[in-house]
Chimera marker file (.cmm) of the C-alpha trace (Angstrom):
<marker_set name="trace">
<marker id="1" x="-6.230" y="-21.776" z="-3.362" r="1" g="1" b="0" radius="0.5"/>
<marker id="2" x="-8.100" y="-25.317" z="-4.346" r="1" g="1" b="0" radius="0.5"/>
<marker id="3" x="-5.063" y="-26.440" z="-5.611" r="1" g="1" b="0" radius="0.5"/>
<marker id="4" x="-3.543" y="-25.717" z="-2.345" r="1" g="1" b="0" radius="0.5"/>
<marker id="5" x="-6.241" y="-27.849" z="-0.607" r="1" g="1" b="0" radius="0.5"/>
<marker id="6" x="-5.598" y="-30.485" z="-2.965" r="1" g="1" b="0" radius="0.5"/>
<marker id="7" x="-2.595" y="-30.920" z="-2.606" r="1" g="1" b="0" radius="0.5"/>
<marker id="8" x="-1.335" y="-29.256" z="0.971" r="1" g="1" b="0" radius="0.5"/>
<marker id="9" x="2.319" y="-30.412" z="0.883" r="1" g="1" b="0" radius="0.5"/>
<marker id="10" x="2.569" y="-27.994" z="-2.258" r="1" g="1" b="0" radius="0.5"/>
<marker id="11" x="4.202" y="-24.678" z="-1.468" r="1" g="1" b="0" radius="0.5"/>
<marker id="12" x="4.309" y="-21.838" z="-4.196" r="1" g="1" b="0" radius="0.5"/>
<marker id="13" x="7.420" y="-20.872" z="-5.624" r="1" g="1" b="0" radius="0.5"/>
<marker id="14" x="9.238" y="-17.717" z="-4.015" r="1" g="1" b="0" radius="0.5"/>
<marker id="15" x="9.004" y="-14.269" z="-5.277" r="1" g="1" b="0" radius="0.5"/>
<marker id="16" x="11.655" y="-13.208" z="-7.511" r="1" g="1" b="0" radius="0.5"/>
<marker id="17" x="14.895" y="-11.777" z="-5.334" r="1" g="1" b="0" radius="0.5"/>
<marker id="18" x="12.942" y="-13.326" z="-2.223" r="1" g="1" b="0" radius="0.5"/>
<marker id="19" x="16.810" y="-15.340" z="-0.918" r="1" g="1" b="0" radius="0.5"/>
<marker id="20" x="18.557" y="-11.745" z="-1.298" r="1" g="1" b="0" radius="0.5"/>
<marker id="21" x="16.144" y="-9.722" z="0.450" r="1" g="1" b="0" radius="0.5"/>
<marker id="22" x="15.690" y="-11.864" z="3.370" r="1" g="1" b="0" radius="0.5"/>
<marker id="23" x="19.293" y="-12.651" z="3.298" r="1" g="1" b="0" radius="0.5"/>
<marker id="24" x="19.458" y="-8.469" z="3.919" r="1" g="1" b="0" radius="0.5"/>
<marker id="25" x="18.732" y="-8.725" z="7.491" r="1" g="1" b="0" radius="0.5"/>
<marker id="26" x="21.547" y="-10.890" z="8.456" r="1" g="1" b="0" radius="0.5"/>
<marker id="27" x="23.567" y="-8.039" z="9.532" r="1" g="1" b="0" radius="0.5"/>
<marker id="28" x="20.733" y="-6.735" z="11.564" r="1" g="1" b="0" radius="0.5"/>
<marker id="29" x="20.134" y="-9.949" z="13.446" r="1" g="1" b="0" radius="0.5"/>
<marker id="30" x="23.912" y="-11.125" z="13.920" r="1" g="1" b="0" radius="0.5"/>
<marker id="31" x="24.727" y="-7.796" z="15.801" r="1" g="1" b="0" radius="0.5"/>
<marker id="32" x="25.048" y="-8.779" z="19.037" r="1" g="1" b="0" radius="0.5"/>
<marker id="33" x="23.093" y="-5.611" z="20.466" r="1" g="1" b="0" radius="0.5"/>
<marker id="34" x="20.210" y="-6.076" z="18.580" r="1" g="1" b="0" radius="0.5"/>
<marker id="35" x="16.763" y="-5.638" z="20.516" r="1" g="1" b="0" radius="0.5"/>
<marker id="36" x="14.491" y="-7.578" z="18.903" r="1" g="1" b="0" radius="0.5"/>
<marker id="37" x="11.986" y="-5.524" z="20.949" r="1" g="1" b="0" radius="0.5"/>
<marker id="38" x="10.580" y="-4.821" z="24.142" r="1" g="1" b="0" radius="0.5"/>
<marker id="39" x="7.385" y="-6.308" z="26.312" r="1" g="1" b="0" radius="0.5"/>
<marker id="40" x="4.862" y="-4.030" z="27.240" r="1" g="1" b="0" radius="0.5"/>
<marker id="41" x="1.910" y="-3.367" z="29.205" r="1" g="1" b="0" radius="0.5"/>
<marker id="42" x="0.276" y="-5.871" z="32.246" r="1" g="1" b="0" radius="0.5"/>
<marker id="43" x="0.757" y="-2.462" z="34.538" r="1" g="1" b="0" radius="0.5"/>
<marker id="44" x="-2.425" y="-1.790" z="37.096" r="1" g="1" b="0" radius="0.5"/>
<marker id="45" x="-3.410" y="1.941" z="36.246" r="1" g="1" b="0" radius="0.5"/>
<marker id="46" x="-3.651" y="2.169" z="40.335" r="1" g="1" b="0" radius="0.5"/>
<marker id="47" x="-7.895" y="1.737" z="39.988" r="1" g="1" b="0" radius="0.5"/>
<marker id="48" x="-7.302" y="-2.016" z="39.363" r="1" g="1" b="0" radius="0.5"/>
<marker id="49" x="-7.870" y="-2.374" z="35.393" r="1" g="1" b="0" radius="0.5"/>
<marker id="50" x="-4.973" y="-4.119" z="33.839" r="1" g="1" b="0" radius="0.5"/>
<marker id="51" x="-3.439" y="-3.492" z="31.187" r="1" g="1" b="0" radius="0.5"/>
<marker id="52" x="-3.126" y="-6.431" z="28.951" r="1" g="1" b="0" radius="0.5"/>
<marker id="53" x="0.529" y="-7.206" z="27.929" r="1" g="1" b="0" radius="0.5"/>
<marker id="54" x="1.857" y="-7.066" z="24.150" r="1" g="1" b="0" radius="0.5"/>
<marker id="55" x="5.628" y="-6.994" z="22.450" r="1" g="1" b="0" radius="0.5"/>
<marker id="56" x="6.363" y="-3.810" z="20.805" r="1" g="1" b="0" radius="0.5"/>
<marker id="57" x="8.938" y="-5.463" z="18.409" r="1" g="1" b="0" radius="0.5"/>
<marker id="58" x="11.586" y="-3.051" z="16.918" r="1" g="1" b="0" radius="0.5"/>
<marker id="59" x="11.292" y="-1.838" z="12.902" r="1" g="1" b="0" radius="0.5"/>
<marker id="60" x="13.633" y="-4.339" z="11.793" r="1" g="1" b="0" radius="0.5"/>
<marker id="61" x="11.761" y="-7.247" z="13.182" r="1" g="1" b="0" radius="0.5"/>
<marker id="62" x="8.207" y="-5.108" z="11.484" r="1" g="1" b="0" radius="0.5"/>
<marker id="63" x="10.391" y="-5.018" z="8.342" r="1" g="1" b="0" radius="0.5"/>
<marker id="64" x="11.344" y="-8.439" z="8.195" r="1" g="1" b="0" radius="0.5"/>
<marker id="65" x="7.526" y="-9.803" z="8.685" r="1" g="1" b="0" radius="0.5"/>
<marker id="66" x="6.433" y="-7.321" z="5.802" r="1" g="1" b="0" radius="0.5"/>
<marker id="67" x="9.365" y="-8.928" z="3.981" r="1" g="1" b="0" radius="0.5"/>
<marker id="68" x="8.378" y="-13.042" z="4.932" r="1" g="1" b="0" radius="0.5"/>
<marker id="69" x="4.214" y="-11.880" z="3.771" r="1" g="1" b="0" radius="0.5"/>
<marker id="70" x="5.275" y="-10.093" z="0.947" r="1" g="1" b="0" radius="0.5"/>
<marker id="71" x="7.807" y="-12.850" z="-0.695" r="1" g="1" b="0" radius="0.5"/>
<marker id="72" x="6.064" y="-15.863" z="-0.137" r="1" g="1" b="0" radius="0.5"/>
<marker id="73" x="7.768" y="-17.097" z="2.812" r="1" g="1" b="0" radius="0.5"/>
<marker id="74" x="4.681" y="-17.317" z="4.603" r="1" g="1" b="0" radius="0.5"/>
<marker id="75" x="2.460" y="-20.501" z="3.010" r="1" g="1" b="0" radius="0.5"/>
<marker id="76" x="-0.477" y="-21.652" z="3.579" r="1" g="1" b="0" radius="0.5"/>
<marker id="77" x="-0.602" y="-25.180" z="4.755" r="1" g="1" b="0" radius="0.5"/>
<marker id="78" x="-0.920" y="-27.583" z="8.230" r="1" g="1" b="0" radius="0.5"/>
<marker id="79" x="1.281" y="-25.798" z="10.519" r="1" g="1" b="0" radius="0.5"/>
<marker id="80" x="-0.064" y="-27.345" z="13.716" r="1" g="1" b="0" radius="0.5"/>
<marker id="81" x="0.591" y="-30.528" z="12.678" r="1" g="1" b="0" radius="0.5"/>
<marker id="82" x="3.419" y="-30.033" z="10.990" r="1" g="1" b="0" radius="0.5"/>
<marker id="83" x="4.657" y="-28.009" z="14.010" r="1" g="1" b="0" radius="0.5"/>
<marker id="84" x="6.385" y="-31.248" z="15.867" r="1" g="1" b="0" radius="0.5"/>
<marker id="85" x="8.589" y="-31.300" z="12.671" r="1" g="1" b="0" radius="0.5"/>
<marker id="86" x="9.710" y="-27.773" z="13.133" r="1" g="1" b="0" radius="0.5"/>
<marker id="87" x="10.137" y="-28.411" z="16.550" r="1" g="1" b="0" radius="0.5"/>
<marker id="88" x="12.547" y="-31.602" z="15.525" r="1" g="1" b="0" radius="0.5"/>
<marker id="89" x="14.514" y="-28.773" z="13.150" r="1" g="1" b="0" radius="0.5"/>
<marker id="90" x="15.440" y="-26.030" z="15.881" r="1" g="1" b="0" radius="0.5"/>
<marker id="91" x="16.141" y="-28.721" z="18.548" r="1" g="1" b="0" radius="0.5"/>
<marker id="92" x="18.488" y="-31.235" z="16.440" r="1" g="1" b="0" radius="0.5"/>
<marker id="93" x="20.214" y="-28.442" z="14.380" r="1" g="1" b="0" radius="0.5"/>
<marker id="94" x="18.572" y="-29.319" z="11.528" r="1" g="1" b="0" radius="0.5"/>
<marker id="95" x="18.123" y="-25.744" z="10.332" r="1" g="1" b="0" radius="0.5"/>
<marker id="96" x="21.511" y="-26.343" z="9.148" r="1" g="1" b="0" radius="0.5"/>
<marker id="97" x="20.774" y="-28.880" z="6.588" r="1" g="1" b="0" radius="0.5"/>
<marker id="98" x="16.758" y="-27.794" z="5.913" r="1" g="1" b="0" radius="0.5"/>
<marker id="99" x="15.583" y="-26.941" z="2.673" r="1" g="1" b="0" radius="0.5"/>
<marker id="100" x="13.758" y="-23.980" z="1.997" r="1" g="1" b="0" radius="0.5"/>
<marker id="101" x="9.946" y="-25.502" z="2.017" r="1" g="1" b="0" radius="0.5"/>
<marker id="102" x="11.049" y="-26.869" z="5.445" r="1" g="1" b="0" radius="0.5"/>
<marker id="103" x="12.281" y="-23.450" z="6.378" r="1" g="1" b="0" radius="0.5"/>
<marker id="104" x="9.352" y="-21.564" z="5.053" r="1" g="1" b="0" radius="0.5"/>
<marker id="105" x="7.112" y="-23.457" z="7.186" r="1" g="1" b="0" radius="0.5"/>
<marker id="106" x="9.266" y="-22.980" z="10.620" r="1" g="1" b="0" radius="0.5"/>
<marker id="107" x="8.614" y="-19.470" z="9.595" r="1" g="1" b="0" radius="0.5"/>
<marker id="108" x="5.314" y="-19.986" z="9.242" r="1" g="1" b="0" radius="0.5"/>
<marker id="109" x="4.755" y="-21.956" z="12.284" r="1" g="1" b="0" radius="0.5"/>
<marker id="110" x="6.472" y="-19.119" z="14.001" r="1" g="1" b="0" radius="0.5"/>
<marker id="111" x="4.542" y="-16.253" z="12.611" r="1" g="1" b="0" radius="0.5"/>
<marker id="112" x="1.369" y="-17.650" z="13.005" r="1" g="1" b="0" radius="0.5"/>
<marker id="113" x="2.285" y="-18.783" z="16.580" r="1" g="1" b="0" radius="0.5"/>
<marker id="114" x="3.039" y="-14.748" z="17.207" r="1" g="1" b="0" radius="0.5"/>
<marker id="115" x="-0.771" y="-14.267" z="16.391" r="1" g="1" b="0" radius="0.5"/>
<marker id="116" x="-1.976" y="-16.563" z="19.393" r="1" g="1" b="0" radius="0.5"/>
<marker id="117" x="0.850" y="-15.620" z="21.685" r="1" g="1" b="0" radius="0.5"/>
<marker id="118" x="2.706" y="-12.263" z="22.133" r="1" g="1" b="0" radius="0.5"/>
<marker id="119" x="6.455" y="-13.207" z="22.334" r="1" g="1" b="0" radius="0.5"/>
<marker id="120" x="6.619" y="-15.925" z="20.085" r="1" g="1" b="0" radius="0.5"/>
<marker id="121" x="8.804" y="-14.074" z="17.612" r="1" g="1" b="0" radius="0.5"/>
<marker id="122" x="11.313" y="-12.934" z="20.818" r="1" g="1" b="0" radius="0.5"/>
<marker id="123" x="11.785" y="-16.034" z="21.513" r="1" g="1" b="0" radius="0.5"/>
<marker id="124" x="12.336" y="-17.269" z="18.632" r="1" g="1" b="0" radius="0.5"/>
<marker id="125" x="15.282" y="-14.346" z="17.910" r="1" g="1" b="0" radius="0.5"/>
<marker id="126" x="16.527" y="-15.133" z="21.899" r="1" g="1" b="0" radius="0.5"/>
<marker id="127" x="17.056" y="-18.914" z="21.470" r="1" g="1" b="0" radius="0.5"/>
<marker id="128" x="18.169" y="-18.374" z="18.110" r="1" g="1" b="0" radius="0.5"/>
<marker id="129" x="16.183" y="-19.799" z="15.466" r="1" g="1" b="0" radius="0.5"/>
<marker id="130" x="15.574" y="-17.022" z="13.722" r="1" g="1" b="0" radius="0.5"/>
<marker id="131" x="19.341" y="-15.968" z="13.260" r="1" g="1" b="0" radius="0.5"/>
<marker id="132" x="19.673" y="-19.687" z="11.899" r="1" g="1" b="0" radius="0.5"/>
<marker id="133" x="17.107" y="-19.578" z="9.863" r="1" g="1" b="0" radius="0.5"/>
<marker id="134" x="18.264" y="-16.305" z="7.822" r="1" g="1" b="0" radius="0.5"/>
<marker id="135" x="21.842" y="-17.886" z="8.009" r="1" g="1" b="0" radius="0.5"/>
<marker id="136" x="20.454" y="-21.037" z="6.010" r="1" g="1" b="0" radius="0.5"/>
<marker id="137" x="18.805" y="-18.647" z="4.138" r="1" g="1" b="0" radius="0.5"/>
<marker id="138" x="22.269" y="-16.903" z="3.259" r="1" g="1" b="0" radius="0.5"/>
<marker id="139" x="23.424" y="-20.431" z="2.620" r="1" g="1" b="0" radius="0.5"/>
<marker id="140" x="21.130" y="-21.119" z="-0.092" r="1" g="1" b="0" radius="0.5"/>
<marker id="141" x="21.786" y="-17.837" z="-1.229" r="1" g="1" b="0" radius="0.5"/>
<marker id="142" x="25.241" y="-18.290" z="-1.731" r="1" g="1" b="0" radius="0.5"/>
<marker id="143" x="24.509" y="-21.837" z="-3.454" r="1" g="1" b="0" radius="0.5"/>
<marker id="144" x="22.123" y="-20.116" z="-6.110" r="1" g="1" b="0" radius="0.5"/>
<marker id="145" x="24.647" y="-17.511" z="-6.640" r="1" g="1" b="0" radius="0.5"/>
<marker id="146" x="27.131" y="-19.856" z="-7.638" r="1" g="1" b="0" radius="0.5"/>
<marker id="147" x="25.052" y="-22.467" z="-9.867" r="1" g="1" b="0" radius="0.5"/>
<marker id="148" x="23.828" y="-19.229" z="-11.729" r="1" g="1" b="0" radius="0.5"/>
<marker id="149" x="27.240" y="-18.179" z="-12.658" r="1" g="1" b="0" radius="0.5"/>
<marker id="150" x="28.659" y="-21.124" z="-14.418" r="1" g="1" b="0" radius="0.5"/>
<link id1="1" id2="2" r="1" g="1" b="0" radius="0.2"/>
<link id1="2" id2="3" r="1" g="1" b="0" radius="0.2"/>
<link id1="3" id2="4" r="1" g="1" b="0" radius="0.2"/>
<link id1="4" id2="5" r="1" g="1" b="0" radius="0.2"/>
<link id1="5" id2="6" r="1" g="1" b="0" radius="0.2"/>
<link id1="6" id2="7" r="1" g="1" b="0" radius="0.2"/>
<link id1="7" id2="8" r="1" g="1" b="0" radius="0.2"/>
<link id1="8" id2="9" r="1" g="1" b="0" radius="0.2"/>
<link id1="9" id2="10" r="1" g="1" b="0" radius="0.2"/>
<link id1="10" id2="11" r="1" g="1" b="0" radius="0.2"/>
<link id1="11" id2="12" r="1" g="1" b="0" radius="0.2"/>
<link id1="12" id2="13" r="1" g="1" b="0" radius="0.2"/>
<link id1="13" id2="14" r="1" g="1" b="0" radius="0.2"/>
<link id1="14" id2="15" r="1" g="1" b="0" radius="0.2"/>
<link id1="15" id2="16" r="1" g="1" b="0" radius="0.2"/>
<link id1="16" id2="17" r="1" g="1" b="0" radius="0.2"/>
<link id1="17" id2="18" r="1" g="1" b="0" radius="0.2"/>
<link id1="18" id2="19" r="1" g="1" b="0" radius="0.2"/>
<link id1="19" id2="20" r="1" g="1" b="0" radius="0.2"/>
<link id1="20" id2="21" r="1" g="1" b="0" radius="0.2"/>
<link id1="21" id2="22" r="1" g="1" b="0" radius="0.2"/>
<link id1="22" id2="23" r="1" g="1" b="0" radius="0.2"/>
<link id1="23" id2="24" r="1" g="1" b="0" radius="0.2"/>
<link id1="24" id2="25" r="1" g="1" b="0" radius="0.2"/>
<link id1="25" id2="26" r="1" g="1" b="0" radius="0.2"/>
<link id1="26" id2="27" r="1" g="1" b="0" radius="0.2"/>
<link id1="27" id2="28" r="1" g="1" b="0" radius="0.2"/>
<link id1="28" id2="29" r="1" g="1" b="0" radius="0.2"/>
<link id1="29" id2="30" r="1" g="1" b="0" radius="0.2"/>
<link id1="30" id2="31" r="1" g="1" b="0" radius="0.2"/>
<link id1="31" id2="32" r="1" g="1" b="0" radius="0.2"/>
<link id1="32" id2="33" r="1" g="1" b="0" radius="0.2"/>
<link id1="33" id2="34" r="1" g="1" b="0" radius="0.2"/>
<link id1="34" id2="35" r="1" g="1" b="0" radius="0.2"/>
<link id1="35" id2="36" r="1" g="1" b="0" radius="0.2"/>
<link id1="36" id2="37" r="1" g="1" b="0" radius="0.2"/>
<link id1="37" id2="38" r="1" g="1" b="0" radius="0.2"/>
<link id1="38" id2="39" r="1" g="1" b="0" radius="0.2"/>
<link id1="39" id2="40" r="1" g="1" b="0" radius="0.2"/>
<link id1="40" id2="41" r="1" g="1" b="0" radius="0.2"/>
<link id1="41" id2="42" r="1" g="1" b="0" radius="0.2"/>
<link id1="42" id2="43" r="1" g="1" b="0" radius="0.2"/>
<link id1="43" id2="44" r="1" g="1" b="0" radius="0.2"/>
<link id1="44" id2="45" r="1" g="1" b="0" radius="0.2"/>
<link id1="45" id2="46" r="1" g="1" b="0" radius="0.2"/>
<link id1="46" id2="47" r="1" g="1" b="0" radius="0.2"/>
<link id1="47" id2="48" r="1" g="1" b="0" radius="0.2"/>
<link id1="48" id2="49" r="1" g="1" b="0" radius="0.2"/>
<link id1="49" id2="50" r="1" g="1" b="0" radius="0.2"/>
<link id1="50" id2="51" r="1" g="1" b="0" radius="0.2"/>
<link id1="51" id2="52" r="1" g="1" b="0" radius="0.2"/>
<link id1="52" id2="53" r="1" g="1" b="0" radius="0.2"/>
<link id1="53" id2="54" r="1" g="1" b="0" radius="0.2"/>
<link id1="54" id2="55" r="1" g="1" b="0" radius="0.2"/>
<link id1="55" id2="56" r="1" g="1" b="0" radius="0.2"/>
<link id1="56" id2="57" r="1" g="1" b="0" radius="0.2"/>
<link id1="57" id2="58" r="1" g="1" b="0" radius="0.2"/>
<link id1="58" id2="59" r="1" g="1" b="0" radius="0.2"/>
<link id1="59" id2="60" r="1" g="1" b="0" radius="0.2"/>
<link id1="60" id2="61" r="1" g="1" b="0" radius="0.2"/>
<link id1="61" id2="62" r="1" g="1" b="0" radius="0.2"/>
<link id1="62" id2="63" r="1" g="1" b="0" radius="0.2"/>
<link id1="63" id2="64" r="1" g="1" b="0" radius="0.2"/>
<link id1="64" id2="65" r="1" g="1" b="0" radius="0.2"/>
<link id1="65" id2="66" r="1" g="1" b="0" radius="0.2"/>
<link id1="66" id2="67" r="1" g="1" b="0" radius="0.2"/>
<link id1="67" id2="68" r="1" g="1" b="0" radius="0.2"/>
<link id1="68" id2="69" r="1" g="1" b="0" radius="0.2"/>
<link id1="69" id2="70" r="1" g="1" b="0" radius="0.2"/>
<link id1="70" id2="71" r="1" g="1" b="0" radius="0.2"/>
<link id1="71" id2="72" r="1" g="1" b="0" radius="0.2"/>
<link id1="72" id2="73" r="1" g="1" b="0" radius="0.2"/>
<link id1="73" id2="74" r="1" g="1" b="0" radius="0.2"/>
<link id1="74" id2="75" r="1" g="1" b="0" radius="0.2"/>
<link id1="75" id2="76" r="1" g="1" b="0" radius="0.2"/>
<link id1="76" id2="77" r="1" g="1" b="0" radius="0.2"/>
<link id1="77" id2="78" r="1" g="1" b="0" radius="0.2"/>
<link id1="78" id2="79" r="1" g="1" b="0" radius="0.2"/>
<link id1="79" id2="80" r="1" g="1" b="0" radius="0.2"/>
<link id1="80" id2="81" r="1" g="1" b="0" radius="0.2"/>
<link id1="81" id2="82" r="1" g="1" b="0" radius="0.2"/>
<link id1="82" id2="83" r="1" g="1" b="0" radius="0.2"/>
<link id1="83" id2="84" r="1" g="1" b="0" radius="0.2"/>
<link id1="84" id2="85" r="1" g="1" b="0" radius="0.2"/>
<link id1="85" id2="86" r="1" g="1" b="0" radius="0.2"/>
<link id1="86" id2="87" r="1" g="1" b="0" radius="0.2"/>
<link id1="87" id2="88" r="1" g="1" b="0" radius="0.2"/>
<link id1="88" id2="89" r="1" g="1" b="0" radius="0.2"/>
<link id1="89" id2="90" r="1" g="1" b="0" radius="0.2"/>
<link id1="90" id2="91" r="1" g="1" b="0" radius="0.2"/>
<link id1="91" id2="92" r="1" g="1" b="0" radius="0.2"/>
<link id1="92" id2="93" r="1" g="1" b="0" radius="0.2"/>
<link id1="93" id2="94" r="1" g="1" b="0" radius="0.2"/>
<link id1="94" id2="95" r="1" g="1" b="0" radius="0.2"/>
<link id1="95" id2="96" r="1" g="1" b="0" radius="0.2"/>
<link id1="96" id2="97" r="1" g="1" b="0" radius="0.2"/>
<link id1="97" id2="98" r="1" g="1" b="0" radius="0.2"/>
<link id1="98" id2="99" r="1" g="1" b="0" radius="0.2"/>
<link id1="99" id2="100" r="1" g="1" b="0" radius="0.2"/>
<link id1="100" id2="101" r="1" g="1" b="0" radius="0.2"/>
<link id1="101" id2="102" r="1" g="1" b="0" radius="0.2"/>
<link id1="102" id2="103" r="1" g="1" b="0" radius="0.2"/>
<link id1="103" id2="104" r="1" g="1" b="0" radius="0.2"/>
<link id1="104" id2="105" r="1" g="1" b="0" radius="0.2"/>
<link id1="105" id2="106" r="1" g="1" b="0" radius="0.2"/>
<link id1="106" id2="107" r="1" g="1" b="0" radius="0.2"/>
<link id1="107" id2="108" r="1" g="1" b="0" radius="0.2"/>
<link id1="108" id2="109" r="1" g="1" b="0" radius="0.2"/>
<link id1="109" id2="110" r="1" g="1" b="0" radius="0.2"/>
<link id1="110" id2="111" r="1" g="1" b="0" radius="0.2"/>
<link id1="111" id2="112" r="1" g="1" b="0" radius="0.2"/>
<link id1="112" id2="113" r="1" g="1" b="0" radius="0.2"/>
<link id1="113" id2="114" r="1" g="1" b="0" radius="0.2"/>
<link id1="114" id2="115" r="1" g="1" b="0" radius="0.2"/>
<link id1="115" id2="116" r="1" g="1" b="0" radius="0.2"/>
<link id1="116" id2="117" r="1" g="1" b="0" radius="0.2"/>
<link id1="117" id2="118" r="1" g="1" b="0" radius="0.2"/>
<link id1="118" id2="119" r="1" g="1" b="0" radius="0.2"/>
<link id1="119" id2="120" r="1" g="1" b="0" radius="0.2"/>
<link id1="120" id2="121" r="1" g="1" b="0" radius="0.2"/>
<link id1="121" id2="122" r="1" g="1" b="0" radius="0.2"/>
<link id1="122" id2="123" r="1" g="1" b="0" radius="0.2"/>
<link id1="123" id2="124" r="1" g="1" b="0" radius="0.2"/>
<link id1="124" id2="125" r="1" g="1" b="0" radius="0.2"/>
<link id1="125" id2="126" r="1" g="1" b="0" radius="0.2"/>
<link id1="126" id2="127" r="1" g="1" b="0" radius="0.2"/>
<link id1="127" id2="128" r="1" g="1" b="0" radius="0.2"/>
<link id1="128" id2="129" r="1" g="1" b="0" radius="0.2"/>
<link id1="129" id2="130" r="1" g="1" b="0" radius="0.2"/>
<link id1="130" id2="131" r="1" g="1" b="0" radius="0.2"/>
<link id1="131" id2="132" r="1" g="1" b="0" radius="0.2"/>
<link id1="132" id2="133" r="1" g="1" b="0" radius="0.2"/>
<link id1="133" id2="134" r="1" g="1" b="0" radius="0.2"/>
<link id1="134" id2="135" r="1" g="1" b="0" radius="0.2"/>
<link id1="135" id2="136" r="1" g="1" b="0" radius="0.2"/>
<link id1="136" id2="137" r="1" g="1" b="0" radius="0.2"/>
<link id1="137" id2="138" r="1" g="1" b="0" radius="0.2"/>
<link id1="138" id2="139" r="1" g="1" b="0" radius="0.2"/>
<link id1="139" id2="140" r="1" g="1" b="0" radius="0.2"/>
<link id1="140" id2="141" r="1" g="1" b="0" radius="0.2"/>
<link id1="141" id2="142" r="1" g="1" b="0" radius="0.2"/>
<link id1="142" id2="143" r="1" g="1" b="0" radius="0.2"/>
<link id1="143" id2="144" r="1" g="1" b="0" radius="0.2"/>
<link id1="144" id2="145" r="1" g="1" b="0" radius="0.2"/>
<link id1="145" id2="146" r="1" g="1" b="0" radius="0.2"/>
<link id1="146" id2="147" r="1" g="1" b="0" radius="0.2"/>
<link id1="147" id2="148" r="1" g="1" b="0" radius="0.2"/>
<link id1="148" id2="149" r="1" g="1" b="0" radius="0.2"/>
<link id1="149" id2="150" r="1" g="1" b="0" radius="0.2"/>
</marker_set>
């Protein structure tokens, strides 16, 4: 961890099959009636209390968190002020063309975000990002595949 502080722009390397297990859910997330799961709570029990509101996300999207924590897509670094950069990615389609440290931290930014804000992650499978994301992801995949076989 001190070299992380060091150095913040560092970012470990992945775990071993990290591309092809993330790269698993992109069935999942392309089928058009996937639920990425369902807001709850914020209902008046009738004697005024409140319950407070949460998103019960579905397994696949509890999966796929276990998955980013577990592999190393999660890093430790600046995401709030890194966070106009991801913001720049999403909005100019530059998930497209992102490398994987980029897209590690947009995963970051939005995983971390989830922790301060029930929803975060919905919206970020609603507008799309997340799809995009694991397509890139596939992308890379694809790319490694290839360069390993010659």
């Amino acid at each position: 961890m001190a070299s992380e502080a060091a150095n913040p722009e560092r970012i470990p390397p992945l775990a071993d099959g990290a591309l092809e297990r993330l790269v698993r859910f992109l069935p999942t997330f392309e089928d058009p009636e996937f639920i990425p799961g369902i807001a709850r709570g914020g209902n008046d029990d009738s004697s005024g209390v409140i319950q407070w509101p949460w998103f019960d996300y579905a397994p696949a999207v509890t999966d796929f968190e276990q998955t980013l924590y577990r592999d190393g897509w999660i890093v430790a670094f600046d995401w709030g002020v890194w966070e106009d950069k991801g913001r720049a990615l999403v909005t100019i389609n530059g998930i497209e063309s992102a490398d994987l440290d980029d897209l590690r931290r947009l995963l970051t930014v939005i995983f971390r975000k989830e922790r301060f804000c029930d929803g975060t992650v919905e919206v970020a499978f609603r507008d799309g990002t997340l799809l995009r994301i694991v397509q890139r992801t596939a992308a890379w995949n694809s790319t490694k595949s290839r360069e390993e076989s010659k």
